[in-house]
Every structure is written in structure tokens, then in C-alpha cells.
PADO-264873 format. One record per residue (C-alpha): chain; residue number from 1; x, y, z. Coordinates in Angstrom, 2 decimals. Example, Ala and Ser with C-alpha at 12.3 -4.5 7.8 and 13.67 -1.06 7.14 Angstrom:
<recs>
- A, 1, 12.30, -4.50, 7.80
- A, 2, 13.67, -1.06, 7.14
</recs>
This chain:
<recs>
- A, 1, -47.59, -149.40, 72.50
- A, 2, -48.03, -153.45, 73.13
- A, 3, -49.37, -153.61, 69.62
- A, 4, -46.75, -151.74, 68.30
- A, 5, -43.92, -154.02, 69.71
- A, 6, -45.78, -157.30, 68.96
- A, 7, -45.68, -155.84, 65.31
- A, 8, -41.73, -155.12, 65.79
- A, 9, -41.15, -158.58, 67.06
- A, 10, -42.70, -160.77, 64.35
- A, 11, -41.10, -158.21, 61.87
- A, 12, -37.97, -159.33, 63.82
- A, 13, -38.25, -162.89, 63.44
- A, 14, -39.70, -162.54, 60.04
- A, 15, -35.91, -161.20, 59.09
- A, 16, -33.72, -163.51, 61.42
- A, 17, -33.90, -166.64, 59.28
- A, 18, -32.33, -164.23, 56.47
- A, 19, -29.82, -162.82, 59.20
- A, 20, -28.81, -166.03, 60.32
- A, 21, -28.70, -168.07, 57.31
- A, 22, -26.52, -165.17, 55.86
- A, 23, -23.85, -165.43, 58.67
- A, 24, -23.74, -169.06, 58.51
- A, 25, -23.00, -168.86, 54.70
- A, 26, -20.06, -166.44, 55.54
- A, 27, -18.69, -168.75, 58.76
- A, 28, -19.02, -171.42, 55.99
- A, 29, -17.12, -169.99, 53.44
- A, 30, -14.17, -169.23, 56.37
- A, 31, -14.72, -172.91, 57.25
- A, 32, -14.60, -174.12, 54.02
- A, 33, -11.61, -172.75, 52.65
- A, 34, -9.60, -173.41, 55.93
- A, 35, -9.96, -176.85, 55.53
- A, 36, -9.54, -177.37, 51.83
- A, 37, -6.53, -175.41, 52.78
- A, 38, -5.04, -177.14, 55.16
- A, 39, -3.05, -180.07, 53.48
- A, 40, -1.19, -177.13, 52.35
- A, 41, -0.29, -175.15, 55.55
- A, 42, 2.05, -178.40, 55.96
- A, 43, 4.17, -177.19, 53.02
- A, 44, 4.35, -173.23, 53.88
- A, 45, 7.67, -173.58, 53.76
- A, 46, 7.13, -174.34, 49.80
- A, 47, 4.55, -172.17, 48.88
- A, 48, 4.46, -169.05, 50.73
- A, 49, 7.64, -167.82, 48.50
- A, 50, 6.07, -169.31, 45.49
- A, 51, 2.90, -166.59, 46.49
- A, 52, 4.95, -163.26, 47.62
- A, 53, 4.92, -161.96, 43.79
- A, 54, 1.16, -161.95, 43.95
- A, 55, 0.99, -160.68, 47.79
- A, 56, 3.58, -157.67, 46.61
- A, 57, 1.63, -157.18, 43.43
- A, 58, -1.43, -157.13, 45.54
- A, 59, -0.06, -154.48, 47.86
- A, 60, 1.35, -152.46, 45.30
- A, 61, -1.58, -152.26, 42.59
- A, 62, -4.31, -151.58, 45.65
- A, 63, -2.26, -149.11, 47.02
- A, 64, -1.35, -147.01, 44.32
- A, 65, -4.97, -147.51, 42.91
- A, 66, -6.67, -146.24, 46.40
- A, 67, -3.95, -143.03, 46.39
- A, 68, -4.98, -142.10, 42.53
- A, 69, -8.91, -142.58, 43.72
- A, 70, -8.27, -140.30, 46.46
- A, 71, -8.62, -137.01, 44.48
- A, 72, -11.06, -138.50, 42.09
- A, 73, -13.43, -139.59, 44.56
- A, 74, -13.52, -136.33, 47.28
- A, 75, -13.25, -134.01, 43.96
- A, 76, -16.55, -135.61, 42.67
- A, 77, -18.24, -136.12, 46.41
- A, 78, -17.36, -132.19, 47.11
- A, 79, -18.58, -131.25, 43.44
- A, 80, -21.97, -133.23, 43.63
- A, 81, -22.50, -131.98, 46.85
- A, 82, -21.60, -128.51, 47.05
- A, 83, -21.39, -126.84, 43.84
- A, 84, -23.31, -128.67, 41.06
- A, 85, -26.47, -127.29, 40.15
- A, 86, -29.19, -129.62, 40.72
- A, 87, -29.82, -130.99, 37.17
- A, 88, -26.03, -131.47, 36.64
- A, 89, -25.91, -133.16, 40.55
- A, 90, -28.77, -135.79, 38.88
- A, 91, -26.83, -136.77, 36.26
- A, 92, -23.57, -136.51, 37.94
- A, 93, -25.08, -138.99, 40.25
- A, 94, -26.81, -141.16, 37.51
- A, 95, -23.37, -141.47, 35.90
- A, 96, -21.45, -142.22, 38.78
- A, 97, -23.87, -145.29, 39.21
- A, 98, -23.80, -146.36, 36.09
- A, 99, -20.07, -146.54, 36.53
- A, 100, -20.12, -148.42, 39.77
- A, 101, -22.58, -151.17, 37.87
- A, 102, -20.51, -151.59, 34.67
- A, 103, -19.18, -155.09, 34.31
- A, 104, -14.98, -155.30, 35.14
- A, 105, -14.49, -157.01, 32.02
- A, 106, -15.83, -153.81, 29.97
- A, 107, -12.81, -151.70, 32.01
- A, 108, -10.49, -154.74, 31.76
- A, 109, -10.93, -154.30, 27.49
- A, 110, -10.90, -150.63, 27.58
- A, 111, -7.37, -150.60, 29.88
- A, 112, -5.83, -153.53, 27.73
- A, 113, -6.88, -152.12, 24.22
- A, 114, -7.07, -148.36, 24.37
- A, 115, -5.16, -146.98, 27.74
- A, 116, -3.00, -149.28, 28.02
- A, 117, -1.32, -148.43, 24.57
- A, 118, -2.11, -144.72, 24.60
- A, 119, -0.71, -144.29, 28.29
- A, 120, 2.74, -146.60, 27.15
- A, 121, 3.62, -144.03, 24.15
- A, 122, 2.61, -141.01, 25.87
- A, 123, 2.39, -140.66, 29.66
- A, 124, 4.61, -143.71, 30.55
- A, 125, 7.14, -142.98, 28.36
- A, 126, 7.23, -139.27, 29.80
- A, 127, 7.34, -140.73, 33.35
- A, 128, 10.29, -143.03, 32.16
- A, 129, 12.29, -140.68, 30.06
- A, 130, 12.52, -137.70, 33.15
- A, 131, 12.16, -140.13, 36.17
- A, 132, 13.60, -143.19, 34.97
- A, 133, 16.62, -142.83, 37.50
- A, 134, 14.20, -143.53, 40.09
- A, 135, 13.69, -147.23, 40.48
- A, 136, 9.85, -147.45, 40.55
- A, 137, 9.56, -145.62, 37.19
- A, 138, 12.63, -147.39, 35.78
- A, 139, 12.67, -149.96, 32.98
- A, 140, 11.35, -150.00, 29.13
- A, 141, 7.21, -149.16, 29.56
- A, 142, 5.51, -152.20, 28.21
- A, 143, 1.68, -150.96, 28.77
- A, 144, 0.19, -153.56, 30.63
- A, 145, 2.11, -153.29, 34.32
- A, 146, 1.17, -152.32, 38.12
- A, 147, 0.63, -149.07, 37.11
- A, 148, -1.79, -149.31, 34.16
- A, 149, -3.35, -152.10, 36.46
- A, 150, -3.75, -149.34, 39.26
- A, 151, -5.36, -146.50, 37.03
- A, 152, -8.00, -149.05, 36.16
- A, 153, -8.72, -149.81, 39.29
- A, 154, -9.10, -146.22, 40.46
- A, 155, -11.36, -145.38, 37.85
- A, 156, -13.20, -148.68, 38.94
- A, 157, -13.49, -147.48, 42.97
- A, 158, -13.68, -144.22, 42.61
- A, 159, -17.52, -143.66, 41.72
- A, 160, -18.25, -146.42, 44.88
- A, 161, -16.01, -144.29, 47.38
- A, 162, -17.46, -141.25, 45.92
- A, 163, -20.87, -142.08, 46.70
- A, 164, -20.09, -142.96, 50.79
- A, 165, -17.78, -139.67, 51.23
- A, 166, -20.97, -137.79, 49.40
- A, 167, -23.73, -139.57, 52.05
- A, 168, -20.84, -138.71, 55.16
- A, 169, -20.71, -135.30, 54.06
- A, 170, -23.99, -134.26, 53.45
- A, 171, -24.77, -135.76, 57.11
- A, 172, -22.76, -132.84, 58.42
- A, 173, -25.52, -130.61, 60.24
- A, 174, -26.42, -127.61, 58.97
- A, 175, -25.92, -125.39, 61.65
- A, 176, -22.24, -125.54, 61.08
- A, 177, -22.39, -124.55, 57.67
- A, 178, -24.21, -121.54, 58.78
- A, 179, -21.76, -120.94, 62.21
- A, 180, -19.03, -120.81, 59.12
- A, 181, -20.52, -118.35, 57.43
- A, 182, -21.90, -115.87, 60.13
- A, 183, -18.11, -115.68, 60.55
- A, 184, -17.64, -113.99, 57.21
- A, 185, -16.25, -117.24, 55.67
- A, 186, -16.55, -118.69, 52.16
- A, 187, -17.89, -121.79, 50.08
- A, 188, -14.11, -123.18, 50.35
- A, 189, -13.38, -122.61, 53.71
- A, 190, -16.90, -124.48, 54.87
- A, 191, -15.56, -126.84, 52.48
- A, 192, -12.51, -127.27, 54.13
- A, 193, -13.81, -127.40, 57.78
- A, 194, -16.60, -129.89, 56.79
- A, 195, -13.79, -132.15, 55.59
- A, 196, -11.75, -131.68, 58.40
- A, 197, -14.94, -132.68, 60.67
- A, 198, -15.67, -136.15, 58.20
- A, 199, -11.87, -136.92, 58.04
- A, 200, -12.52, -140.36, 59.79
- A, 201, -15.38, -141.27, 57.30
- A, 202, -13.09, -139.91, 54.26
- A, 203, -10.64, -142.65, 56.13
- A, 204, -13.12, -145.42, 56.58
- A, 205, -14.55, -144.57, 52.91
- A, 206, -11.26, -145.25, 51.15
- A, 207, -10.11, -148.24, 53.45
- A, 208, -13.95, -149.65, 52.07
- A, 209, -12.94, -149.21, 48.99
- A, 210, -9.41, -151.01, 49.12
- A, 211, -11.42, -153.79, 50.76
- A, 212, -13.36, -153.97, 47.51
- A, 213, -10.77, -153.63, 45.36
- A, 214, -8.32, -155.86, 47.08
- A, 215, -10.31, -158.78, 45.09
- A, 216, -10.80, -157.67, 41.75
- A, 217, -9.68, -159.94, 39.25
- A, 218, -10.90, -159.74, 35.97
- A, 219, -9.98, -156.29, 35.08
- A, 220, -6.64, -156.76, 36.84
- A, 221, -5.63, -159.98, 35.46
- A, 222, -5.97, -158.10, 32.20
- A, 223, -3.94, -155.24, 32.87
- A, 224, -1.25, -156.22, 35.45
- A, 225, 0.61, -158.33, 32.73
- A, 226, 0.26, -161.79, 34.42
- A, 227, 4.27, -161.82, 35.19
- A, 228, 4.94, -164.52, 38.00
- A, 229, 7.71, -161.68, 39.61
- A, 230, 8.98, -159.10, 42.00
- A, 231, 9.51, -155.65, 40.12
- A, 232, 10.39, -152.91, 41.38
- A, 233, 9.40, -150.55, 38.78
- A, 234, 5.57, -149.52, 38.56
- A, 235, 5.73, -150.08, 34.67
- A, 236, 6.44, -153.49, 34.47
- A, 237, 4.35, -155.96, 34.78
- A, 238, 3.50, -158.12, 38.04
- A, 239, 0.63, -160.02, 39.35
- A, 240, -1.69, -160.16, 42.02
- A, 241, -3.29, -162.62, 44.58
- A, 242, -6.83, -163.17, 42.37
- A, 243, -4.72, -162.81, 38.93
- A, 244, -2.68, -165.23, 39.86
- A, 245, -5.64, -167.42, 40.91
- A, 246, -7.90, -167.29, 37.70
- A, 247, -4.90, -167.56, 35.38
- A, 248, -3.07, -170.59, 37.34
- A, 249, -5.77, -172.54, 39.31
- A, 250, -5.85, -175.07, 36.04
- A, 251, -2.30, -175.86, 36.18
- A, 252, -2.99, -177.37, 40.05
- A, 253, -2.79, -181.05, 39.49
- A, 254, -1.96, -182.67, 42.74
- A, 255, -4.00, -182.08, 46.07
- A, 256, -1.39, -180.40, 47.43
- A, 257, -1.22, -177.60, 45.00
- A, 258, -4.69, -177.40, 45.15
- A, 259, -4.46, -176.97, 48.37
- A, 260, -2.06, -173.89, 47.84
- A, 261, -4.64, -172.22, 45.79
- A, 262, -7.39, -172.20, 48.51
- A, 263, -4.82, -171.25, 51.23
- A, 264, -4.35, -168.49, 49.07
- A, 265, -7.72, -167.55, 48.74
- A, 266, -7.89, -167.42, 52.65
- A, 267, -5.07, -164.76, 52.71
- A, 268, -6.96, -162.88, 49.89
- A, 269, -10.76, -163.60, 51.82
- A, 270, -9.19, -162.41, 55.74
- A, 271, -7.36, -159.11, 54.19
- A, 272, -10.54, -158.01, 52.88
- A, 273, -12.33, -158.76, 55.73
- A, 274, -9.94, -156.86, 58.05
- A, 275, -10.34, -153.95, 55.68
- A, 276, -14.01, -154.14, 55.41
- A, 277, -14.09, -154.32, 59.60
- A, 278, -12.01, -151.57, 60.01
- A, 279, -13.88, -149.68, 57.49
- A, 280, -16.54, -150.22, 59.33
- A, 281, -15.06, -148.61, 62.43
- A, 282, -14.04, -145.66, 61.07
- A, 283, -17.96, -144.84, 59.20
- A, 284, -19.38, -145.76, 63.00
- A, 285, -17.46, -143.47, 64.61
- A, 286, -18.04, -140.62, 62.63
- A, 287, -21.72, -141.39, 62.44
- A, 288, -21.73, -141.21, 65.83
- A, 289, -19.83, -138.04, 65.86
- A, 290, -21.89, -135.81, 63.46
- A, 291, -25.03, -137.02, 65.30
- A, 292, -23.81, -135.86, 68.37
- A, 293, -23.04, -132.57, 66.79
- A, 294, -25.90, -132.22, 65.69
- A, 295, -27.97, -133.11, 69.08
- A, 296, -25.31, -130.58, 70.71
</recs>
């Protein structure tokens, strides 16, 4: 047993440097940007409505994007897990890998070149012909907009939130699969209950994956249009906090403005962090949960 925990502890201290040199990088990073942003907090007054297109645009692209990934992501988790066949699951699983490794500027082409003008003349213009009283559908569909913008995106997160609702739910124990059916239940209805029991992780799965896609930039900056406004209407075009950075970060001449952009970036750097934390909170607790199910 002695032998076993020396062994443990010089594994231990083999790993800390990594551990600690990795948090001081992030503390860094907070540090860093705080301070390059600072000249700028003295001019809030200037900036902050100069950035609310890209906050909105932000909100509203991420948002819709997470709601559209919603179905796509528990309809492939549930698939993979519970009704493929094996050989289909394995390349289900392949593909939806593949998907989470492609590079953003491949989707940011494919959204700008082929959906983009398919969806404007097709489902865009049927959105905007029968709902264009409402005022998020209203306006002439131009292709590139929040919308377009948040269809990318889903198809971007959707394999990545797939893949942690898949690993939740097939850490559901067993034995309540089989107390479902000794009750003269079906496939669906242990479906449904085994949701109903990882509803926190579907939660903390999703938030993870607004985290992540709170940041993307290249396929967004590509999609959203690259308008410096405040529109109401999901089919015209906007921009967002790390558009706005990559496309206007050269036109920053003076410190201040500078300034502005890293301030910025430290809005952009704490939302995803409170996303990713809380995340993190909601995967925890239902860890916790099914393992105490399962001891039970």
C-alpha cells in the first residue's frame, strides 16, 4: 500500500508543473487583457454603445444557433445510442467527429457560397412572404444575416453537444432500463424517462456548447453580413462580438481604441467562461446523480 502511494505521489508531482503552468497561462490571459484594457474603461461612456450591435448580434446568433442544435444534437445522441445498429453507430460516430474537427473556414465557404444563396431564394423567402408581418422575419432576405449565421453555427455545435449528451446518457445504469421494461414499457418510453433522469446534463451539454460557440469567428464573420447595426429581423444582417473584432481591429489607430478592442475581448473571454463554469455545474451534478443511482 506505501509503495503504491509513493507511486501516486511522484505521478502527482510529475503532472503539477503542467497543472500549474496551465492555470497561470489562463490567470495571465485574464490579467493581460484587463490591463491592455483599461485605458479604455475610462471612456465606457464612448464605447460601450459603439459595441451593443455586436453584444445583441452575439446574443441573438448564439441563441438561435443553440435552440436549432437542440433537436439535432439529442436526435443524433438518442439515435447513436439507442437504435443504430452497431456498424451504422461506428460510422455515425466517425462522422460526427469528423464534423467536430473540420476547419470553420470550410463551413464559413459552404454557408456563404451554397446555403446562404439556396436558403435566401427558397426557405427565407418562404419565411418572409407568410411571416413577414412579424418583425423578426420582416425585411427583404439578403442571405448572409443572423439567421444564416445561426444555422451554421448549429450545424457547427451540434456533433460536439451530441457527443457529451451521448456519454451522459449511456451513463444511465442499466437497471433502470430494465425496471422500465419489467413494467411492460417500450423503447420510447425508456427513452423518454432516461431523458427526463439526464435533463440537467442535456442542460449543462447545451450551455457547453454556447460557451464554445459564443467565440466563433471565422465562420460567423462570413455569414452574419458584417453590418455595424441593431436589426430586428433575423434575416438581415448584424454582427457579433469576434466578427466585429477580426474585421475592425485594423482600423484601431490610437491607444485608446485599441484599448476598446481588448476590453471587448474581456466581455467576449468572461461570458464564455461563465458559460463554461456553469456548464460545468450542471455535468457534475448529474454525474453525481446517476452514480448514486446506480450505487442505490
Amino acid at each position: 500500500m506505501n509503495a503504491k502511494r509513493a507511486k501516486l505521489e511522484k505521478s502527482y508531482l510529475f503532472f503539477l508543473p503542467g497543472a500549474l503552468a496551465l492555470t497561470i497561462i489562463v490567470i495571465s490571459l485574464f490579467v493581460f487583457l484587463f490591463v491592455n484594457a483599461l485605458p479604455a474603461f475610462y471612456h465606457a461612456g464612448k464605447y460601450v454603445p459603439e459595441f451593443l450591435p455586436a453584444i445583441y448580434g452575439t446574443a441573438i446568433v448564439t441563441t438561435v444557433a443553440v435552440l436549432l442544435a437542440i433537436p439535432l444534437s439529442i436526435g443524433l445522441a438518442i439515435f447513436i445510442a439507442e437504435l443504430s445498429p452497431k456498424a451504422v453507430r461506428d460510422v455515425l460516430i466517425n462522422i460526427s467527429d469528423l464534423m467536430a474537427a473540420f476547419p470553420t473556414v470550410v463551413y464559413g465557404l459552404w454557408g456563404l457560397t451554397e446555403l446562404g444563396p439556396f436558403l435566401k431564394s427558397t426557405l427565407f423567402a418562404f419565411i418572409n412572404r407568410y411571416l413577414g408581418f412579424l418583425p423578426v422575419f420582416s425585411g427583404t432576405p439578403t442571405g448572409v444575416s443572423y439567421l444564416l449565421a445561426s444555422m451554421v453555427l448549429a450545424v457547427m455545435i451540434s456533433p460536439f453537444a451530441s457527443s457529451l449528451i451521448r456519454e451522459i446518457y449511456l451513463q444511465v445504469p442499466r437497471s433502470l432500463d430494465e425496471g422500465i421494461y419489467a413494467l411492460g414499457l417500450g423503447r420510447w418510453e425508456v427513452v423518454r424517462i432516461k431523458l427526463g433522469f439526464i435533463k440537467r446534463g442535456i442542460v449543462g451539454a447545451l450551455t457547453l456548447a454556447f460557451g464554445r460557440a459564443v467565440g466563433e469567428t471565422v465562420a460567423v464573420a462570413m455569414t452574419v453580413g458584417g453590418v455595424v447595426a441593431i436589426n430586428k429581423s433575423l434575416l438581415s444582417p448584424g454582427i457579433t462580438i469576434p466578427a466585429y473584432i477580426a474585421n475592425l481591429f485594423g482600423e484601431a489607430f490610437s491607444t485608446v481604441d485599441v484599448a476598446s478592442f481588448f476590453m471587448l475581448s474581456l466581455i467576449l473571454l468572461g461570458i464564455g467562461t461563465a458559460f463554461l463554469a456553469a456548464a460545468r455545474l450542471f455535468i457534475v451534478s448529474e454525474q453525481r446523480e446517476v452514480r448514486t443511482y446506480g450505487k442505490a
